[in-house]
N, C-alpha and C positions, 0 to 999 in steps of 0.2 A: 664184979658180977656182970654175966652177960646180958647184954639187950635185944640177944636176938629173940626172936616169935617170929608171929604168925605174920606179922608188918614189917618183917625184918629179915635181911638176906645178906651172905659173905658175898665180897665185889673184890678186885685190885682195883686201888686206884692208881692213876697216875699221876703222882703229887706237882713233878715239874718234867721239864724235858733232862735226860742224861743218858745215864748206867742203866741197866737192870733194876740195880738197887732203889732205883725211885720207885718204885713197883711197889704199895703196900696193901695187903689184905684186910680189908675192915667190915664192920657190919652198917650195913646203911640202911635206909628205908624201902622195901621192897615197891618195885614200880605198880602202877594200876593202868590197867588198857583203856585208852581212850575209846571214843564208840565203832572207829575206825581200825583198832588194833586188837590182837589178838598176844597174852602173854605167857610165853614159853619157860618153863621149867628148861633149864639149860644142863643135858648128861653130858657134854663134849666140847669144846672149840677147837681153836687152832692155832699154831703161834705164826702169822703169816712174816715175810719180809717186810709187810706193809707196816706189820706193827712194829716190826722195830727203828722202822727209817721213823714212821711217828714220833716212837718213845725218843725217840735221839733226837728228834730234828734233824734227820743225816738228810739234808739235802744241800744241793751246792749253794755257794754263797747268794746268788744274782737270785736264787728262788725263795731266801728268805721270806722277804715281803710278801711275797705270793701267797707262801704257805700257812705265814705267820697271822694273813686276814681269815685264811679260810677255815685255820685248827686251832689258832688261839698263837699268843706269842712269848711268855712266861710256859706256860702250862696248858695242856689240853682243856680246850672248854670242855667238854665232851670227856670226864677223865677216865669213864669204865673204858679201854680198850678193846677190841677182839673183834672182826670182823666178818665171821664165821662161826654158827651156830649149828646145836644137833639137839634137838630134847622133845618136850611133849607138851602139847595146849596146855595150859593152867587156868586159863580163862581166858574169855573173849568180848568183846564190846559188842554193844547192843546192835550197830549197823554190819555185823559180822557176818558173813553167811555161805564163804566158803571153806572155813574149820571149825572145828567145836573140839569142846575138852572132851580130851583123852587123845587127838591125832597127834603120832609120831609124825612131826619134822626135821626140815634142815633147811639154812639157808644163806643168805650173803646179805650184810648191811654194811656196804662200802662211804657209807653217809655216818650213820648213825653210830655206830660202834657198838658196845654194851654187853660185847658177849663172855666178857672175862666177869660173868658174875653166875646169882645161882639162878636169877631170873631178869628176862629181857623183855619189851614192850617190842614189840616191830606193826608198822600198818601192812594186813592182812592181801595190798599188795602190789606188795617191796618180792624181791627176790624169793621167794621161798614156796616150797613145795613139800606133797608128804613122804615118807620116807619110805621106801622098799623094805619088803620084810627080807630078803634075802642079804641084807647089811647092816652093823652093830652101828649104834651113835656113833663110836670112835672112826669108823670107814666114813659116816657120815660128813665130819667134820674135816675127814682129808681131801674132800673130791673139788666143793666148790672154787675154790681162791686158785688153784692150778688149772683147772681146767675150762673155766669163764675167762682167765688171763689168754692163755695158751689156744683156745678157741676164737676169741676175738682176735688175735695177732695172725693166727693163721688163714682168718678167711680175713685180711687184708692184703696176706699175700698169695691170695685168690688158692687155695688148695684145691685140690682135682685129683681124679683115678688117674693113675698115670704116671704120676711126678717122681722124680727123684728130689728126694728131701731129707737134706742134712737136719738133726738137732742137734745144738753145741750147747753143753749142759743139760744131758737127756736125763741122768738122774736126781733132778730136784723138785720141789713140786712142780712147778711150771714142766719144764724138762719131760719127766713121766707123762703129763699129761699129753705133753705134744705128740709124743711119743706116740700113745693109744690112738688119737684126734686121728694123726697122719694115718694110722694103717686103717681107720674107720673109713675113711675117705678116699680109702684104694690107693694110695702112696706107696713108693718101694722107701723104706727107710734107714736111714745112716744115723747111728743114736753117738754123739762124742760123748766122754765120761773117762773119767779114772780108771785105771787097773781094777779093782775092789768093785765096782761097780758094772764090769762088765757081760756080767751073767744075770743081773737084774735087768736092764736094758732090753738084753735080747730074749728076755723072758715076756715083757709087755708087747713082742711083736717086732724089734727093730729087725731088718735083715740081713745088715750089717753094724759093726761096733767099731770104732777108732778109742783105742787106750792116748788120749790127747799128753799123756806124758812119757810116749814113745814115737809115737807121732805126727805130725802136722798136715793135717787135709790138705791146708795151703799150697802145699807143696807138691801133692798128688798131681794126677792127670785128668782125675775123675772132675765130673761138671754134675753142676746141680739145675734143679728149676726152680728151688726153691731153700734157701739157709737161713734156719729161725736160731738168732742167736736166745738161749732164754735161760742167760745168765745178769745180759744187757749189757750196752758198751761201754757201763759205767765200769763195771767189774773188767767187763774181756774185753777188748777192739776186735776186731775179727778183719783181717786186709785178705776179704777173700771174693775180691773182684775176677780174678782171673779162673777161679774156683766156678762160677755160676754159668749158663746155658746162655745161648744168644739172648734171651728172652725171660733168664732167670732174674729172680729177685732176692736182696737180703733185708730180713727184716728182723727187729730185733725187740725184746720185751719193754724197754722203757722208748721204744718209740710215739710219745705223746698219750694220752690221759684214755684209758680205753672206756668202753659203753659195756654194757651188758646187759641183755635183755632177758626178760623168764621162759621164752622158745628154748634160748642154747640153757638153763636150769632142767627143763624139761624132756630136750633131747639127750642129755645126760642119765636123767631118772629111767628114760627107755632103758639105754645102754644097760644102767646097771641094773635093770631087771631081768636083763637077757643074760648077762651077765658077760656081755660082750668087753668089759672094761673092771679094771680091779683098783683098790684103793693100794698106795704104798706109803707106810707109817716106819719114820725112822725111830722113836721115841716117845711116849705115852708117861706125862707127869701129872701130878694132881693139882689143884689150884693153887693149893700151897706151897708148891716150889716151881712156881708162876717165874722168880727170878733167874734161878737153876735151866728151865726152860728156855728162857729172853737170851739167858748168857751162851747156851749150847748154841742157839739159831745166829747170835750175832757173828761164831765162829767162821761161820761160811762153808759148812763141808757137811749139811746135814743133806741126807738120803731123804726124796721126797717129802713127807710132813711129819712135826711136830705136833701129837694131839696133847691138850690138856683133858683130862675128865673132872667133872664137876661132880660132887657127893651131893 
């Protein structure tokens, strides 16, 4: 007999670090907003890369310790998953006073996690903003995690009108988003990507595409101001010194622990009200094949985002 109710909500847990397969659906005790938090009915998330270097512990050896003080070292302290949310007030804490139920949001909890359930606690304010009516949860849940990465990285490599600026892995979430960021910013752009993926690319505004398996930029004449690798040089190396502008730069997505702030949240929400900027969803599975999900993203060759939707 089930125990779910009014107290009670489906979550993945994360039993221990591995496989997908540690991934388990259960019913747990539904959270309560502290006086400071506001709690979200959860329609959508995400399956970001983040969560699965998590789920796995995929990081190199020498960062064990690191990671293992900060997330736990058996097992996530923290074991709801999911970093990106989409849904609607459920209720609010008493010190609350910039949402009230019934507000469509979305948002990023790069700390907390919690968003692979059916309800989330976040303080009122953490990342999060309300939601454009011109976008479904599912759009919602694809924007943040690529384009908070992809915009922090590129305004350290100082982006400008002007620039010629390569992305190498332009169709993945990161990748798309840079993509859009660059032409916002008045950039001419060179989007790398797969064959298959070459008409998606130049559909978001690149100006030019390179099929990277026919290819190699490297090897061209062309010079840049600016090559975001944002696949990272854990996946790619990219030896494209001789590739960049007197005064170009390369920078790459795991270039050290990024920040985020609720301005570039919010300059976001402009965009996609204007609708200067689009979400791209490669895959859309339910909470329940949460695993099937974990397993598809850890392949490496998904097209922008994985959304999960929540019933």
């Amino acid at each position: 007999m089930s125990i779910r109710g009014n107290t009670y909500m489906k979550a993945v847990i994360c039993t221990k670090y591995g496989p997908p397969e540690v991934l388990q659906l259960k019913d747990i005790e539904k959270p309560i907003p502290r006086e400071n938090e506001i709690c979200v009915k959860v329609f959508a998330t995400s399956v970001t890369a983040s969560d699965c270097i998590i789920r796995g512990f995929k990081v190199p050896i020498k960062f064990w310790i690191p990671m293992g003080l900060v997330i736990g070292f058996k097992k996530p302290r923290k074991s709801i998953l999911g970093i990106v949310f989409a849904g609607e007030v459920e209720s609010v804490g008493d010190d609350v006073k910039t949402f009230k139920k019934g507000d469509e949001v979305y948002g990023f909890d790069k700390i907390g996690f919690g968003a692979y359930a059916e309800y989330k606690c976040i303080n009122d304010k953490s990342l999060l903003v309300k939601k454009p009516s011109n976008i479904t949860y599912e759009e919602s849940a694809a924007f943040p995690f690529g384009w908070l990465l992809a915009l922090h990285f590129l305004k350290r490599g100082n982006i400008h009108s002007g620039q010629k600026v390569l992305i190498y892995g332009a169709s993945g979430a990161v990748g798309t988003a840079a993509v859009q960021i660059s032409k916002y910013y008045g950039a001419k752009v060179t989007g790398v990507c797969s064959t298959t993926n070459l008409e998606l690319v130049k559909s978001l505004g690149a100006n030019e595409v390179i099929d990277y398996t026919k290819e190699d930029f490297t090897l061209s004449s062309n010079r840049y101001d600016l090559i975001f690798n944002a696949v990272g040089k854990k996946k790619v190396k990219l030896n494209c010194k001789n590739s960049l502008t007197k005064h170009g730069k390369h920078i790459t997505v795991d270039d050290g622990s990024p920040n985020f702030n609720i301005d570039d949240l919010i300059l976001l929400n402009k965009l996609i009200e204007k609708e200067q900027i689009k979400a791209v969803i490669d895959r859309t599975y339910p909470l329940e094949k949460i695993v099937q999900a974990h397993s598809y993203v850890d392949e490496g060759h998904k097209i922008g985002n994985v959304i999960i939707t929540v019933d």
